[in-house]
C-alpha positions as CSV (number, residue, x, y, z in Angstrom):
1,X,13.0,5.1,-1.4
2,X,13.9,2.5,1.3
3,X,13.4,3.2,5.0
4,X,15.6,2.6,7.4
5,X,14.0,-0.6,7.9
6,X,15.0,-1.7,4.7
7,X,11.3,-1.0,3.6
8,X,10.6,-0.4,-0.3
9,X,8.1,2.2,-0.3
10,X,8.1,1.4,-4.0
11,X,6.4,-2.0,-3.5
12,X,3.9,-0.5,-1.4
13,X,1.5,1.1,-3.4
14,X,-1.5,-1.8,-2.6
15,X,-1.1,-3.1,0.8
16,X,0.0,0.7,1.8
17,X,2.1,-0.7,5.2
18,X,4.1,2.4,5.6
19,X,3.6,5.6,7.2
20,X,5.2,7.6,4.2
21,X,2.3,5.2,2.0
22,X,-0.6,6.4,4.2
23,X,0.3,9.9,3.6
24,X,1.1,9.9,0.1
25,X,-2.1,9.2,-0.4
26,X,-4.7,11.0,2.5
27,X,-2.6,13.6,1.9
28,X,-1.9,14.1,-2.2
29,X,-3.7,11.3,-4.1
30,X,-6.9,12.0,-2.3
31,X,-7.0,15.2,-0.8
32,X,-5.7,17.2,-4.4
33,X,-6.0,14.0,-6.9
34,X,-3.3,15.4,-9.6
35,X,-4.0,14.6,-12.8
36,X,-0.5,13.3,-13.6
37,X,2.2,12.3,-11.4
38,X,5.8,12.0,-12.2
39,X,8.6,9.3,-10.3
40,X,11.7,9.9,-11.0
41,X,14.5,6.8,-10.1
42,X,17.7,6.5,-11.5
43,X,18.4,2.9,-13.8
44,X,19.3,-0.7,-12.7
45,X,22.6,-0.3,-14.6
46,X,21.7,-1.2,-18.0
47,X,24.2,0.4,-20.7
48,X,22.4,1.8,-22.8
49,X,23.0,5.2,-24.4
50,X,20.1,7.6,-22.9
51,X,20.4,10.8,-20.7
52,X,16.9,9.4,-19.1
53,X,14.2,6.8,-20.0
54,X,10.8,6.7,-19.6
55,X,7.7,4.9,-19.1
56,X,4.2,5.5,-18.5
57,X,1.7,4.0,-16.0
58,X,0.5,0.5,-17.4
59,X,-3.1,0.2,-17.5
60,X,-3.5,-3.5,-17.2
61,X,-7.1,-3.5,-15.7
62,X,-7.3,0.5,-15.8
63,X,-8.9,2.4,-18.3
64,X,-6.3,2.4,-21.3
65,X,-6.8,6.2,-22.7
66,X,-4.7,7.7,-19.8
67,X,-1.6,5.1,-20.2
68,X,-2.0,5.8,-24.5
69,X,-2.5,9.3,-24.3
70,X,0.9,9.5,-22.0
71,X,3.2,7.5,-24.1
72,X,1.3,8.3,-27.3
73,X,1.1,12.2,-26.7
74,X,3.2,13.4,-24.2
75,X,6.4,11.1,-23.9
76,X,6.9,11.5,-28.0
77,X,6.3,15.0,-27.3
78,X,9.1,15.6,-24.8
79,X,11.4,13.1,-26.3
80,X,11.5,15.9,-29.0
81,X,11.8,18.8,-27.3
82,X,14.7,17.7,-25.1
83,X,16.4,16.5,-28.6
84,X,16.3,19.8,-30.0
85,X,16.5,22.3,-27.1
86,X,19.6,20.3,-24.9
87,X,20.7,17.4,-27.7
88,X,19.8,14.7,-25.0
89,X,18.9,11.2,-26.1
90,X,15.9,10.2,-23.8
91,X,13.8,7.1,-24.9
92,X,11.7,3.8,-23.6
93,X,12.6,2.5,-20.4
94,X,13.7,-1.0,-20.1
95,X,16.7,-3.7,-19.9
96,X,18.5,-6.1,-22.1
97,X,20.7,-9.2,-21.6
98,X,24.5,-8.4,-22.9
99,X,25.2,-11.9,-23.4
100,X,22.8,-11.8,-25.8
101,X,24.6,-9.2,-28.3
102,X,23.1,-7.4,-29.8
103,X,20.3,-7.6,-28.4
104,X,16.7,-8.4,-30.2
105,X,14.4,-7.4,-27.4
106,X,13.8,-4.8,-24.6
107,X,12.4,-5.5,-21.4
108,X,10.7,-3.4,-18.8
109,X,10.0,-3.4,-15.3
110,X,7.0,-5.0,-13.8
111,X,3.5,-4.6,-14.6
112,X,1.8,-4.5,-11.0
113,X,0.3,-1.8,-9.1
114,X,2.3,-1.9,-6.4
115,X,4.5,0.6,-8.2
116,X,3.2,4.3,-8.1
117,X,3.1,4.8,-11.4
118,X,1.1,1.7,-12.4
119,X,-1.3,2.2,-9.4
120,X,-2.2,5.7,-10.7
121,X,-3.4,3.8,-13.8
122,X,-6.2,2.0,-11.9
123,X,-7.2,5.8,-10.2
124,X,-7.9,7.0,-14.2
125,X,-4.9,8.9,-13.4
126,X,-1.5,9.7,-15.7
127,X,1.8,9.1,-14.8
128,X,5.2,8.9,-15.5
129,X,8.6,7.0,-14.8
130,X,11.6,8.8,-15.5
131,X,15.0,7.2,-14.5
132,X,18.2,8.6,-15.1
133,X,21.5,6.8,-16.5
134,X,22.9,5.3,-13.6
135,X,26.6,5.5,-14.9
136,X,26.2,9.5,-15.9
137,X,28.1,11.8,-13.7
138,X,25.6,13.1,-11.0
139,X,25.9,16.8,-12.5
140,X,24.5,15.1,-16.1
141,X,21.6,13.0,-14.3
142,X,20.6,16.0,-12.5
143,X,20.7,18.2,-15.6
144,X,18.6,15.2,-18.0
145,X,16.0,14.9,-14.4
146,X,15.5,18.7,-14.5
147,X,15.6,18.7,-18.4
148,X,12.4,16.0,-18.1
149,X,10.5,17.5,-15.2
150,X,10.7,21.3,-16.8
151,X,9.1,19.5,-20.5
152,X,6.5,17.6,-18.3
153,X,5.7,21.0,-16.5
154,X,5.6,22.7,-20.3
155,X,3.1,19.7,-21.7
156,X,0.8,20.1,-19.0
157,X,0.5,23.7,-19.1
158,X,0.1,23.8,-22.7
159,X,-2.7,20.8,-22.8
160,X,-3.5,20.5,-19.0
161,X,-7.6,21.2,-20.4
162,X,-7.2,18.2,-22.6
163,X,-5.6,16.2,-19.8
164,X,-8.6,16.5,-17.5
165,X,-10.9,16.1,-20.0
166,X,-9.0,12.3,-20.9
167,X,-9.2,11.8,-17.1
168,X,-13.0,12.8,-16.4
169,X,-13.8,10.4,-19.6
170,X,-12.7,7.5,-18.3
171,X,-14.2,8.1,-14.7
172,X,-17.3,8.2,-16.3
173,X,-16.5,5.2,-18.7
174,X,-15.2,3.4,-15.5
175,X,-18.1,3.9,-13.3
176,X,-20.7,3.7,-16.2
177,X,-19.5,0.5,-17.6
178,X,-17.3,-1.8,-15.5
179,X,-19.8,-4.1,-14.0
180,X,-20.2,-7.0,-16.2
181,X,-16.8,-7.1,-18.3
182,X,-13.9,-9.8,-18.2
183,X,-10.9,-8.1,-16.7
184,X,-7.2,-9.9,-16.1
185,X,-6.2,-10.6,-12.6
186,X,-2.6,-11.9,-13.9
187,X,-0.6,-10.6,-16.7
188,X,2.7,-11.2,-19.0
189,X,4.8,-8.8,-20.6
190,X,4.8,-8.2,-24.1
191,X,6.2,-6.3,-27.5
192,X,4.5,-3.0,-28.5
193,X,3.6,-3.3,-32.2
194,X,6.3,-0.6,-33.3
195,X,9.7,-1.7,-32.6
196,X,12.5,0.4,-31.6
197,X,15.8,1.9,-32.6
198,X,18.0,0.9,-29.1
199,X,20.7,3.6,-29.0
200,X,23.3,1.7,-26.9
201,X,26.7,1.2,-25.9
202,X,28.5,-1.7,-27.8
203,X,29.6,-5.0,-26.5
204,X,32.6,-6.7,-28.0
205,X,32.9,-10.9,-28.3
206,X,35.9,-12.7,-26.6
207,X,36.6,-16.4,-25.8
208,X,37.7,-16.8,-22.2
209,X,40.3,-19.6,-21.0
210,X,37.8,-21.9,-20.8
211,X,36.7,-21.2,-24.1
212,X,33.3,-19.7,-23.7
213,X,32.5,-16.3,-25.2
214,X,31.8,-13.4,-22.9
215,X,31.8,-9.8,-23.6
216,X,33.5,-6.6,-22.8
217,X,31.6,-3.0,-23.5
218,X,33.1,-0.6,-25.4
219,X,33.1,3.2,-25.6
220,X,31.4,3.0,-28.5
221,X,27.6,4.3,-28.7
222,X,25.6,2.0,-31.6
223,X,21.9,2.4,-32.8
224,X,20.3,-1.3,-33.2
225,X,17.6,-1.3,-35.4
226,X,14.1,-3.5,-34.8
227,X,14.7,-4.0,-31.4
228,X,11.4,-5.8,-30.1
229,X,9.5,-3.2,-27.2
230,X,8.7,-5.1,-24.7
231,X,6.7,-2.4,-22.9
232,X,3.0,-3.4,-23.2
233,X,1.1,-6.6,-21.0
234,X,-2.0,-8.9,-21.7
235,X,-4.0,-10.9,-19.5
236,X,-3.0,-14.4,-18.5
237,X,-6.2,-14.9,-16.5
238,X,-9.0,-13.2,-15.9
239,X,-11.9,-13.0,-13.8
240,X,-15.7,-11.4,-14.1
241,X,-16.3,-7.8,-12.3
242,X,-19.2,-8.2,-10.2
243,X,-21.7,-5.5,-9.0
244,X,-20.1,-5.6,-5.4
245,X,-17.9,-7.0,-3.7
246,X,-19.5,-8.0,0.3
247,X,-17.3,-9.3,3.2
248,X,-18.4,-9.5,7.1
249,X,-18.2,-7.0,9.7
250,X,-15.3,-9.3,11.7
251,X,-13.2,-8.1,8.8
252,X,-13.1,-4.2,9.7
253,X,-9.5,-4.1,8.8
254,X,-10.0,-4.7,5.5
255,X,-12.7,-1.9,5.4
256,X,-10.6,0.1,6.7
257,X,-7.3,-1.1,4.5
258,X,-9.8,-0.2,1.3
259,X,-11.2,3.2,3.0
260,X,-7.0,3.9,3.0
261,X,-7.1,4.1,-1.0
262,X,-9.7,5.8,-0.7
263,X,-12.7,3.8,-1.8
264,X,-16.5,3.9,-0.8
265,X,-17.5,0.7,2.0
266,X,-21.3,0.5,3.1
267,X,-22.6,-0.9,5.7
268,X,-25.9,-3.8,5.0
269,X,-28.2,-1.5,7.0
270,X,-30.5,-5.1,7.0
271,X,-30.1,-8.7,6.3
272,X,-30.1,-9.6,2.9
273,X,-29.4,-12.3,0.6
274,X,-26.8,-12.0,-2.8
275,X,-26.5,-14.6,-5.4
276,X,-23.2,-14.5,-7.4
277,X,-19.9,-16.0,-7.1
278,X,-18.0,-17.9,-4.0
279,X,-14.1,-18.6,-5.1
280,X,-13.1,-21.6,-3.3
281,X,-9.1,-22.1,-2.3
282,X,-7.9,-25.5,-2.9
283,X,-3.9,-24.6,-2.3
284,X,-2.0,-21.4,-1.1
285,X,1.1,-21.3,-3.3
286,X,3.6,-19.3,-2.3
287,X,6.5,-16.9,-3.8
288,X,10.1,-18.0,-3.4
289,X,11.1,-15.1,-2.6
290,X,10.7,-12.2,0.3
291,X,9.2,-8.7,-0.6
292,X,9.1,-6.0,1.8
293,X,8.6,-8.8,4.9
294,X,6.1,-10.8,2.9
295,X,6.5,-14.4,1.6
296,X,3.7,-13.3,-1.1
297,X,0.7,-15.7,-1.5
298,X,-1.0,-17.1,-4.8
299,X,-4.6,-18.3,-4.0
300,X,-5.4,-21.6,-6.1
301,X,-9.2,-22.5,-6.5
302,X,-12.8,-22.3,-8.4
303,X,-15.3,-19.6,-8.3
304,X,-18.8,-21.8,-7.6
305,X,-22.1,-19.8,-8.6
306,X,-24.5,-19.6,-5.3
307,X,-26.0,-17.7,-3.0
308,X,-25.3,-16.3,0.1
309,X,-26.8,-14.5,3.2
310,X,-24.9,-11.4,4.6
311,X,-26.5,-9.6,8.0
312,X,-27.0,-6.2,9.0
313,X,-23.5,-4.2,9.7
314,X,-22.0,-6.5,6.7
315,X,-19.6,-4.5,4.4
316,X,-20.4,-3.9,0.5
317,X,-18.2,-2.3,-1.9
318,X,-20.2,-1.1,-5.1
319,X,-18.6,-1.5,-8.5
320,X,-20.2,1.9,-9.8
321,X,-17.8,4.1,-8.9
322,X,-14.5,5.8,-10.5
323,X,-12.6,3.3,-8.6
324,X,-13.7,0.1,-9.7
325,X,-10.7,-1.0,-11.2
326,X,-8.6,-0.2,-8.5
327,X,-11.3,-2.2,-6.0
328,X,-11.1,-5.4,-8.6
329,X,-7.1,-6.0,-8.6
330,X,-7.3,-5.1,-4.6
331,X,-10.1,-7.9,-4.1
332,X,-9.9,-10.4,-6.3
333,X,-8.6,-13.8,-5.0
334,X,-6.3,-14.7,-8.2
335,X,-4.9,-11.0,-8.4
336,X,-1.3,-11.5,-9.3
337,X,-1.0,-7.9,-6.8
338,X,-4.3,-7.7,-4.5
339,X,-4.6,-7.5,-0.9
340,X,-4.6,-11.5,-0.8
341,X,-1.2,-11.3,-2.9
342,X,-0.3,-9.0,-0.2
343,X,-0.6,-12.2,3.0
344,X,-4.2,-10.0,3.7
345,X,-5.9,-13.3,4.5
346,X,-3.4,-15.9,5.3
347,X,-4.3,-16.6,8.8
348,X,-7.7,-17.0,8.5
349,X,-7.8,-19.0,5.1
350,X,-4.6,-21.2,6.7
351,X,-6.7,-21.8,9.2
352,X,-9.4,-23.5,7.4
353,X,-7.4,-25.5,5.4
354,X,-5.8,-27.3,8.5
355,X,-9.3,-28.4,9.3
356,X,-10.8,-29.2,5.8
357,X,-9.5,-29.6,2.3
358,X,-10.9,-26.3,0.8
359,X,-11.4,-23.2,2.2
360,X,-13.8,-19.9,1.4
361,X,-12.2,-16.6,-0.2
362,X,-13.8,-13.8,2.5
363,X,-15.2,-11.7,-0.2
364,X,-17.9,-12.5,-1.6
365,X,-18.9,-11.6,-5.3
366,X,-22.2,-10.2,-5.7
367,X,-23.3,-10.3,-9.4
């Protein structure tokens, strides 16, 4: 899923650089909006003993009943059928430390919506991850990948009615309701309340020359039992989800960066006056690390209650739509994936910190 740029159209999913992106979703999310989409990936290289895992989106902001119903319904559901019909071991996706044997947690992958999967989750949209053992031949991961995507195909045909119905639900509970509620903006991982049953390859203890202990895997395929599932987040911080979010016409490219996922902008058609919340950027810490070209940015700061005059040709984004949870984690300053995560604003708000010690978020919170 890299370019040949080096690009990981896998991290793209809210600043939507690439051309592949763009037309993943003019051209599938928005034009035919599925009601479940399926990535397929093959594992980091984790030993463990499944054919395939699995994951479904995670909700974080989103609307939960799509993320429960998939790994409450469907992924239990295909987990059986692939037991009984092919005798292949699929299960939860995640990692574990070896050094750590055996091991009393699993791990997965990142919560944020720059993944497909997890973006999907903000749209009130399913989805699932299936990845593939890495050290299977590539005759068995393509045998366990087709195994998967012929039970998803057989789930959805059977309860496709009930799928939209889940779907339309939390449209209209997302667009009825969101204005108003505390929602995270940063996360951290944690346990679901069920543990699990890790079927795994072994690891046997050895003391090296130096006289640590390291391990060697073994052949040998083990089941350890209460393994903690760390496949669930909560919020860390959170912020309040205004009626609107309002910016100035000089900022048509983010209009047009939110028009790209598909969500409503407006245009003031006259002067007017909002009162709500300003957040106000004290420091602009940065990641230590470079993703897809960006050095990403964490904005720090205080949301001050005020008012504010916008003018006629002003953008406004209305929080009564569908999309609302999608608009929140793209907009809001302390979003741990959002468009300011994402370098969106860096120029302009370094600018203004080289000539005074705070500096203005460019979206305004109308409450």
């Amino acid at each position: 899923i890299r370019t040949a740029h080096g690009y990981d159209l896998n991290r793209d999913g809210m600043i939507m650089e690439a051309d592949e992106t763009q037309a993943l979703y003019s051209n599938v999310l928005q034009r035919w909006d599925p009601d479940l989409l399926v990535d397929l990936h093959t594992t980091n290289g984790t030993w463990h003993g499944n054919a395939l895992t699995y994951a479904p989106s995670y909700h974080t902001v989103g609307d939960a009943t799509t993320s429960d119903y998939t790994s409450k319904h469907i992924l239990p559901a295909i987990k059986q059928s692939i037991k009984e019909k092919f005798n292949l071991d699929f299960d939860w996706y995640g990692g574990y430390n070896y050094r750590d044997w055996p091991p009393t947690e699993l791990r997965t992958y990142h919560h944020a919506p720059r993944y497909i999967t997890n973006h999907m989750a903000l749209r009130n949209r399913m989805a699932i991850l299936g990845e593939t053992f890495s050290h299977d031949r590539f005759y068995k991961r393509v045998h366990a990948a087709n195994a998967f995507v012929e039970e998803v195909l057989e789930y959805t045909h059977l309860h496709g009615e009930e799928i939209q119905r889940i779907n339309a639900e939390a449209d209209a509970r997302v667009a009825d309701s969101s204005i108003g509620q505390e929602k995270g903006v940063q996360f951290t991982m944690v346990p679901l309340d069920e543990p699990l049953d890790l079927l795994t390859y072994s690891y046997i203890p050895y003391r090296r020359a130096d006289g640590s202990i390291d391990f060697v895997r073994s052949s040998e395929l083990v089941i350890i039992e209460g393994v903690a599932n760390y496949n669930a987040f909560d919020a860390t911080k959170t912020a309040t989800v205004p009626r609107a979010y309002i910016f100035r016409a000089s900022l048509s490219g983010l209009a047009e960066k939110l028009e790209g996922h598909g969500i409503l902008v407006e245009v003031l058609e006259a002067d007017a006056t909002f009162s709500g919340e300003q957040f106000v950027i004290n420091e602009i810490d940065k990641q230590s690390f470079v993703q897809n070209g960006h050095t990403n940015s964490l904005l720090r700061g205080e949301f001050i209650e005020t008012t504010k005059t916008f003018s006629r040709g002003d953008y406004v984004v209305s929080m009564n739509g569908r999309l609302a949870n999608l608009i929140f984690y793209l907009l809001e300053p302390e979003s741990d994936d959002g468009l300011a995560y994402w370098n969106l604003f860096d120029e302009y708000l370094e600018g203004q910190l080289q000539r005074s010690d705070t500096a203005d978020y460019p979206v305004f919170k109308a409450m």
